[in-house]
C-alpha positions as CSV (number, residue, x, y, z in Angstrom):
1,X,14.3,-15.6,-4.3
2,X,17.2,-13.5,-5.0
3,X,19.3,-16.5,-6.0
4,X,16.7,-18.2,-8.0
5,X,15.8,-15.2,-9.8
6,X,19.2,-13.8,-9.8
7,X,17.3,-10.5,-8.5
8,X,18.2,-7.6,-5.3
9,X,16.4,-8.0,-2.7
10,X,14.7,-4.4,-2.3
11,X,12.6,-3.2,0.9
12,X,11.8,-0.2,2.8
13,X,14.8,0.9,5.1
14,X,12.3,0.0,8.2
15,X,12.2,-3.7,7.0
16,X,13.4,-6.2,9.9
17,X,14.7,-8.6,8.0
18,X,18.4,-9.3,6.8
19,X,19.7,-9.8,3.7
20,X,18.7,-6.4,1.9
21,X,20.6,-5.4,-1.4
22,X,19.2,-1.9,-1.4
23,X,16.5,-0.2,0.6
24,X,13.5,2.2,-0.8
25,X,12.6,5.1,0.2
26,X,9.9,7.1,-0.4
27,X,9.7,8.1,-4.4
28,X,12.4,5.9,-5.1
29,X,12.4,4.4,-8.5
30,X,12.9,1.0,-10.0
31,X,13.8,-0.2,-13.3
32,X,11.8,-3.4,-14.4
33,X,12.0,-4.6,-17.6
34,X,10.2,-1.8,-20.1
35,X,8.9,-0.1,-16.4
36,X,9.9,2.0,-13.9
37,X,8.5,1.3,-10.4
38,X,7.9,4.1,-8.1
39,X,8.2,3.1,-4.3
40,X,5.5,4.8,-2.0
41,X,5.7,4.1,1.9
42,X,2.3,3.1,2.9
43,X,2.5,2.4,6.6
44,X,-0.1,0.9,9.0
45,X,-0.4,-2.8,8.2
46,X,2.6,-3.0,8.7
47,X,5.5,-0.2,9.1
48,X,7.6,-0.9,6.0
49,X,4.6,-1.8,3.9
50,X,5.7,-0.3,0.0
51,X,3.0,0.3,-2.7
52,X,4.5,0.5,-6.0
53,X,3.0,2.7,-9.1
54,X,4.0,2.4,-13.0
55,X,5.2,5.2,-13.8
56,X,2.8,6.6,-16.9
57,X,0.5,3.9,-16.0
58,X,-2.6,3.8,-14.0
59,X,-1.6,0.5,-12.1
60,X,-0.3,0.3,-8.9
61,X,0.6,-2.7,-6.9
62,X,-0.6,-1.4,-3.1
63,X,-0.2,-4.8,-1.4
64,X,-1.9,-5.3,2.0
65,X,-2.4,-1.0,2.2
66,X,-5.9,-1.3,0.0
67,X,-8.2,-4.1,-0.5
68,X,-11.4,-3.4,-2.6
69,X,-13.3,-4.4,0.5
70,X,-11.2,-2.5,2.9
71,X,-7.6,-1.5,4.3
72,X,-5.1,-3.9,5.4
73,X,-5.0,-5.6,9.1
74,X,-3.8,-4.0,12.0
75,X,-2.3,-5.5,15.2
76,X,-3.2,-1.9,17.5
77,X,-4.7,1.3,17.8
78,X,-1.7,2.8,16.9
79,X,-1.1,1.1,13.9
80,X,-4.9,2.0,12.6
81,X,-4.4,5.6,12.6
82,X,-1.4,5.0,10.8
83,X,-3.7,3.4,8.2
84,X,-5.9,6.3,8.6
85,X,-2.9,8.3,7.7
86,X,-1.9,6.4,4.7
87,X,-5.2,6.3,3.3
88,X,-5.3,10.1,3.3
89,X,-2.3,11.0,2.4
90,X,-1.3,8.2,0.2
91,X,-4.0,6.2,-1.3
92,X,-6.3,9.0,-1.8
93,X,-3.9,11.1,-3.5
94,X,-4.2,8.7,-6.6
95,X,-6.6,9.7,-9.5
96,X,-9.8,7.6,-9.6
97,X,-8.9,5.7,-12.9
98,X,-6.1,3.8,-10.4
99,X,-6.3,0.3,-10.9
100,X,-5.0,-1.5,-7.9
101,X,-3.4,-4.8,-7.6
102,X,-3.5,-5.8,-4.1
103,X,-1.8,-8.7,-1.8
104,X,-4.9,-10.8,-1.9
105,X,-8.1,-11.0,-3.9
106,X,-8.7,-9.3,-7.7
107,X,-7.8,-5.8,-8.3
108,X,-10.1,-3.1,-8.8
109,X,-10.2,0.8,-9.7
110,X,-9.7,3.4,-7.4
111,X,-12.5,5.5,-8.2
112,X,-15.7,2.5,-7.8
113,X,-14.6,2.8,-3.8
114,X,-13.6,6.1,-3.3
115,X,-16.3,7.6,-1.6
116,X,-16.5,3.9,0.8
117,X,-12.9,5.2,1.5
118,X,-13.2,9.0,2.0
119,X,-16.4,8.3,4.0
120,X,-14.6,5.2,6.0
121,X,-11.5,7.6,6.8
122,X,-14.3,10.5,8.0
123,X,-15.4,8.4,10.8
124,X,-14.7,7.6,14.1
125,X,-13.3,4.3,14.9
126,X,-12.3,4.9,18.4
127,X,-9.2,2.7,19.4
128,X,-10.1,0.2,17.0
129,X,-7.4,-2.7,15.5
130,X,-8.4,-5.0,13.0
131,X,-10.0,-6.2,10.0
132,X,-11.8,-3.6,8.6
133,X,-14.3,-3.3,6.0
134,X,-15.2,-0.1,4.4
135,X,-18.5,-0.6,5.7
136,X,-18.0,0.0,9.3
């Protein structure tokens, strides 16, 4: 990609993979075009996952971290609190008119699932790993 859209290659600094022109942490910024991308680590599906918000905009690209059905897969235990984590401390931290755009499937707005989330992160789930639904 980087040579066919004559673009860096960005990531978070935990990203296993080679061939990064300049790693994100958390808050950095990005100019795109008119935009400027801010990076947030949003750990749990996996442990460089990046969300990125518009700044003055209510859209935010959260990738695998949110789905409107539920969070993003996780391959332990471990990993699912770390979801847990994200979701409260990340996710939930963003106002209600948030529209997300997420890794797969149609974006939605914050604020139709945030009590599915706020109840879902309330709960119990044991040593659970998995898909999850907000539901469960």
């Amino acid at each position: 990609m980087r040579a066919r859209l004559r673009v860096p290659v960005m990531a978070h600094p935990d990203f296993a993979g080679q061939g990064v022109d300049r790693a994100l942490a958390d808050g950095d910024t990005i100019a795109v075009g008119d935009h400027r991308l801010i990076a947030q680590h949003a750990p749990g599906h996996t442990p460089d996952q990046v969300c990125f918000s518009i700044e003055q905009d209510d859209r935010v690209i959260s990738g695998d971290a949110i789905f409107e059905g539920g969070p993003g897969k996780t391959w332990s235990p471990e990993d699912f609190q770390t979801t847990l984590d994200t979701l409260r401390r990340v996710i939930l931290a963003w106002p209600d008119e948030t529209r997300c755009y997420p890794g797969h499937g149609g974006p939605f707005r914050l604020g139709d699932i945030r009590s599915a989330v706020e109840a879902f992160v309330a709960r119990d789930h044991g040593r659970f790993c998995g898909d999850a639904t907000w539901g469960m």
